[in-house]
Structure formats: structure tokens, C-alpha cells
N, C-alpha and C positions, 0 to 999 in steps of 0.2 A: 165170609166172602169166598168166592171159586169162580175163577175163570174157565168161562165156557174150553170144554176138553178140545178143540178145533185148533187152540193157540199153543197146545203142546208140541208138535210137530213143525215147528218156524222154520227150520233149515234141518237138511240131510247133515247126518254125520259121517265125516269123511277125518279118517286118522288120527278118531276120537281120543285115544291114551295120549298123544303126542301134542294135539291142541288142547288138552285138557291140561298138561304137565305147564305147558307154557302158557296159560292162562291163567293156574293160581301163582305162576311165580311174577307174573304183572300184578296181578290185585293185588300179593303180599308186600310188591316193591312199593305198590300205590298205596297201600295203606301205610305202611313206616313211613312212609316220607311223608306224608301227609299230618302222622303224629308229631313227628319231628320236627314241621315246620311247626305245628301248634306249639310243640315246647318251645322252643326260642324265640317264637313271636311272644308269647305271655313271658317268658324270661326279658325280656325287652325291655316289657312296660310295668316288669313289676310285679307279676303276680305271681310267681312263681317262688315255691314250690307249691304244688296242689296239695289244698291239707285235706291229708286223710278221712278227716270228720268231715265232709264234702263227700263224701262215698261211703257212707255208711252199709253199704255189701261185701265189698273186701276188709281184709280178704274174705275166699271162701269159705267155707266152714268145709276140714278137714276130708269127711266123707263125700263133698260133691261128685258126683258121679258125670266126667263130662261125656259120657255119650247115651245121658238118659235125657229125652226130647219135655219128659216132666219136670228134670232138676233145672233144665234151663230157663221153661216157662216162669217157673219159679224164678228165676234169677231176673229174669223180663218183670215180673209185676212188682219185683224189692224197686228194679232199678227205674221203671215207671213211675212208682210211689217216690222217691228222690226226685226225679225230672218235675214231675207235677205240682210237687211245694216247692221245689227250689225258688230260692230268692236271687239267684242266680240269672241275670239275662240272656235271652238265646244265644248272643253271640258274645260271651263269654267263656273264657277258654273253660273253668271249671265245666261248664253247661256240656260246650263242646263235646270235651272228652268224656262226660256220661252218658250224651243220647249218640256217640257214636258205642260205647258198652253195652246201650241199649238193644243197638240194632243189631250187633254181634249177638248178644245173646239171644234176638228175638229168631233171627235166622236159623239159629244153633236150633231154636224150638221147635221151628217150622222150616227144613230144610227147601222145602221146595217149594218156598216162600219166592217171586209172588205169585206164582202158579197152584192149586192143591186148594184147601181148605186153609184157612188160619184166623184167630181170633183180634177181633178190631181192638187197637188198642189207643189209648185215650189221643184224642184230637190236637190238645195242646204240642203233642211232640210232633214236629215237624219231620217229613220223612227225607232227612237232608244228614248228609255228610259223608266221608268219604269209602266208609268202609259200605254202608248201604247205597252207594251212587254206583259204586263200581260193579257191586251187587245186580242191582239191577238194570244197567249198561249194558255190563259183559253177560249176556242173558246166555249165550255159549257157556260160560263156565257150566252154569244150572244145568243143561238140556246136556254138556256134554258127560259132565260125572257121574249123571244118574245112572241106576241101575242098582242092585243088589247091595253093593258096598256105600250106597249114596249119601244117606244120612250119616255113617259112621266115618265117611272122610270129609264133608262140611265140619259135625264137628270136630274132628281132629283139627282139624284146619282152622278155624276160628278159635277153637283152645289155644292152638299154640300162638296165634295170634295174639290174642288177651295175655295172654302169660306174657308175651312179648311187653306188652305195653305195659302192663303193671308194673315190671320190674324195671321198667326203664323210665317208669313215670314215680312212682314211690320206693323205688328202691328196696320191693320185699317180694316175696313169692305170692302167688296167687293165690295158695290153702295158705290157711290159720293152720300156725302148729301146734293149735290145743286142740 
């Protein structure tokens, strides 16, 4: 899929390092809190802790490379392959918190996601939740970090992100230490 080049250009950038700076530090606010309330609402009602065997991708595997757009893709079609058999309901926190892994790592893939080229990915996963809402909401953040360094600070960004959640969702690092 590729959006006609016309829609790359939506608004002038005006003090782009300075809106860019305070743009991922809202998405990053909006996405913890947004995991956080998932954990204590599934802490609630019970369901919690999320078991591991529920994510059969983490952790990593050791050599993951997070600022290669192939390890990621990879990490998109593991975690695809989970969403698509899961027996797990959509709105289910387990569910929840995969297809939002999902779309962190599908972005990580295709940085400049939904603009660019990117490959269709299975229909069942709804393109819903908070870290891909704000994603593509905050169409600023995209348009303002591009350039040279563009790809290598999405993923930074959603790395540290993931590592954030992982370890505050299962209590481990994000690489296997084997």
C-alpha cells in the first residue's frame, strides 16, 4: 500500500527539533498510562499476571538487532502469528497488550508507517490501541522527525518503549540471556 506523495507535505514545519521533542514525550506519557491502566484494570478482574506462554516472542532472542527494519518485520510476523490463533478475545487484556507489541513493532518496521510503502498485514488485527492511535493522531510526530536520523529514532523510541513494558509487565528484560 502507498499513499499518494501529495499527502507528505500536510503542514509546514515550524521549530521542528522543539515540537518534535515534546511530541514523543506525550505519545510516551500516552502510552504508559495507557499500559498502566490495562494493568490494573486486568489486576481487578483477575487476570493478572500475564502469563508468559501468552507471548511466546519474548523475550528477545539475545542478538536482536533493534535498529534493523528486517529484525523487526520479523518480530511483526512472530507476533501476528500469536494475535491470529490466539484464543484470546479482542478485548482481552492478554490480546490487548499483544496487538499493541504488534503495532510497536510493525511501526519499528516501517517507520514511516502510514505514509511510504508497507506490507498488508492479516485483516483480523484491528488497527486499534493506544500506542498505534496516538501513532497515527499525532501525524506531527511522523512528518516532524523525518529526515536522515528518522528511522534510527522511531526505533530507538519504540525500543525503549517495549523494554519499558516488558519489564513492568513480566518483570524481565526484553533479550533472553541465552
Amino acid at each position: 500500500m502507498k499513499l499518494p506523495d501529495e499527502y507528505f507535505n500536510i503542514r509546514p514545519i515550524i521549530e521542528e527539533e522543539k515540537i518534535a521533542q515534546t511530541e514523543r514525550s506525550l505519545l510516551t506519557i500516552s502510552t504508559t498510562l495507557s499500559l498502566v491502566s490495562l494493568y490494573i484494570h486486568s489486576t481487578f478482574v483477575g487476570l493478572m499476571p500475564f502469563r508468559q506462554d501468552s507471548f511466546p516472542f519474548l523475550p528477545l532472542p539475545r542478538h536482536f538487532d533493534h535498529q534493523s527494519g528486517e529484525a523487526w518485520a520479523e518480530l511483526t510476523m512472530l507476533i501476528q502469528s500469536v494475535l491470529v490463533q490466539s484464543s484470546h478475545g479482542e478485548e482481552m487484556p492478554c490480546y490487548i497488550l499483544a496487538r499493541e507489541f504488534f503495532w510497536m513493532a510493525f511501526v519499528a518496521a516501517f517507520p514511516s508507517f502510514p505514509f511510504g510503502e508497507w506490507p498488508e498485514w492479516d485483516s483480523c488485527i484491528p488497527m486499534r490501541g493506544t500506542f498505534i492511535s496516538a501513532w497515527v493522531e499525532d501525524l506531527d510526530l511522523s512528518l516532524l522527525i523525518q529526515g536522515a536520523q528518522f528511522p534510527q529514532s522511531v526505533r530507538q523510541y519504540i525500543w525503549d518503549e517495549l523494554a519499558d513494558a516488558v519489564t513492568f509487565f513480566f518483570f524481565m528484560s526484553l533479550l533472553s540471556d541465552l
